[in-house]
N, C-alpha and C positions, 0 to 999 in steps of 0.2 A: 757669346753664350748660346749653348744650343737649345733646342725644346727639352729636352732631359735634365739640364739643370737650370737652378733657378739659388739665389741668394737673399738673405734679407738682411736684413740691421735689427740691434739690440735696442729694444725701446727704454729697457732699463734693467735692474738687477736686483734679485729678493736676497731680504738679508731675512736670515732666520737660526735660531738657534740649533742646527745641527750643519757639523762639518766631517763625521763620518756616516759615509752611503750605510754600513751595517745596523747602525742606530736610529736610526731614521723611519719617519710610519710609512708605510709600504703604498697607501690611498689619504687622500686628505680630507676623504668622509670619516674618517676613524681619526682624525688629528685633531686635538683639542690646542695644540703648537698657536704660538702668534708668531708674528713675523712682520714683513715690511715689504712694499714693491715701491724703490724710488727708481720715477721715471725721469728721465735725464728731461732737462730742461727744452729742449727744440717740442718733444712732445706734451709737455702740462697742459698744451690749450685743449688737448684732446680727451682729458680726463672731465670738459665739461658737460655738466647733467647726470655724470656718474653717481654719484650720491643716492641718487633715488632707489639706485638695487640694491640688494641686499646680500648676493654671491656675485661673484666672477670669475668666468673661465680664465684662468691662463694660460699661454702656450707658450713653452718652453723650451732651451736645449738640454737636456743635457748632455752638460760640460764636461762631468766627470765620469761619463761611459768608457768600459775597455773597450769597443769596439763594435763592429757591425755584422750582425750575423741576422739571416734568414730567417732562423728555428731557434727555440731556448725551452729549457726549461722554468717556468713560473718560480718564483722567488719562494713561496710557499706550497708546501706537498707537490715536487714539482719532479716527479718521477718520471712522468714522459715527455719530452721537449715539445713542444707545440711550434708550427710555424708564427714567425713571431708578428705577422699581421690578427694572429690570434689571441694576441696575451699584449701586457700594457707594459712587459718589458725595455728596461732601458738602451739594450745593445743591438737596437736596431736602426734602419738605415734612415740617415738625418738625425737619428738623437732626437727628436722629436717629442716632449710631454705636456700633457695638459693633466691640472687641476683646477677642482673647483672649490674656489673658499668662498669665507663669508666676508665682507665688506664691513668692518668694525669702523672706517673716519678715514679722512682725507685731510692731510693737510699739507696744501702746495702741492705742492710734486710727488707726496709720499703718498703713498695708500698704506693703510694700516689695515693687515687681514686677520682673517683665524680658520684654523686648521689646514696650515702647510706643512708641506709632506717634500718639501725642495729642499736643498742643502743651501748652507749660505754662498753666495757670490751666482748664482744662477742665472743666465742668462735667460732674460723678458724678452719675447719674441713679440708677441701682442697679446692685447687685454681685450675681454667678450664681453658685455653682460651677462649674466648668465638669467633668460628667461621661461620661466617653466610653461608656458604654453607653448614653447619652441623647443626646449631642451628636456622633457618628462618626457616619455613616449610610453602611452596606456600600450598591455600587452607584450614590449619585447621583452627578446627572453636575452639567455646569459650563454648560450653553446654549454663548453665542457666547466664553465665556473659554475659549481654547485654550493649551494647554501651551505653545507661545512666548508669546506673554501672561503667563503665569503667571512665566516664565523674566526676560521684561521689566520685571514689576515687582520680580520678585526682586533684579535687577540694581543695579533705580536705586534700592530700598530701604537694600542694601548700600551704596552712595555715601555715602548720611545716616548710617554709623554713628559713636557719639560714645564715649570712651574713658571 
């Protein structure tokens, strides 16, 4: 393997109630969705002292991307394409996604979250705390995602929600 590429393994697989990409909340800050992350057994030891947070990042493939492109237009009001290191688009290079839920219980190997925004069978790349003295940042801004934008995806996120 050269410096340019690099591989990892699937620490485990969120099962969650949506299995089409169009129905699905767009951010998992707008997802009220529960859902599941069971981690295959070699890694349960590493799930220990997790308990104590109350989100976690996830980091993700996805699995079910057409492909990899540069530049895309944003899923919502997505009129000009944006290079896609600009937008949280899925059809970029690695497939690469993270969200952040809430940490609803653990039990064994399973984490039990709330508000995912992944399709079911999704491949777990690894799991963060998520801490907000590390992960809030006073002041940064958003580039071209404008608070309608934000409002928009919240909107049709809301649409997707499941009981």
């Amino acid at each position: 393997m050269n410096s340019r590429e690099y591989s990892c393994r699937t620490i485990g697989i969120a099962r969650t109630p949506f299995s089409d990409p169009a129905a699905t909340p767009i951010q998992a800050a707008f997802s009220t969705a529960r859902g599941t992350v069971e981690v295959f057994p070699e890694f349960r030891d590493g799930l220990s002292a997790l308990a104590g947070f109350s989100h976690l990042i996830l980091i993700y493939r996805f699995h079910r991307a057409a492909g990899e492109e540069i530049a895309e237009r944003p899923l919502i009001d997505g009129a000009e394409p944006h290079g896609i290191f600009a937008t949280r688009h899925f059809n970029r290079p690695n497939r690469l996604g993270i969200s952040v839920v809430r940490l609803a219980g653990i039990d064994g190997a399973t984490l039990a979250v709330e508000g995912v925004d992944l399709l079911d069978g999704t491949p777990v790349l690894d799991i963060k705390p998520y801490i907000p003295a590390f992960d809030s940042i006073r002041g940064a801004t958003s580039g071209w995602v404008t608070p309608q934008h934000v409002g928009q995806i919240k909107r049709q996120s809301a649409s997707f929600q499941v009981d």
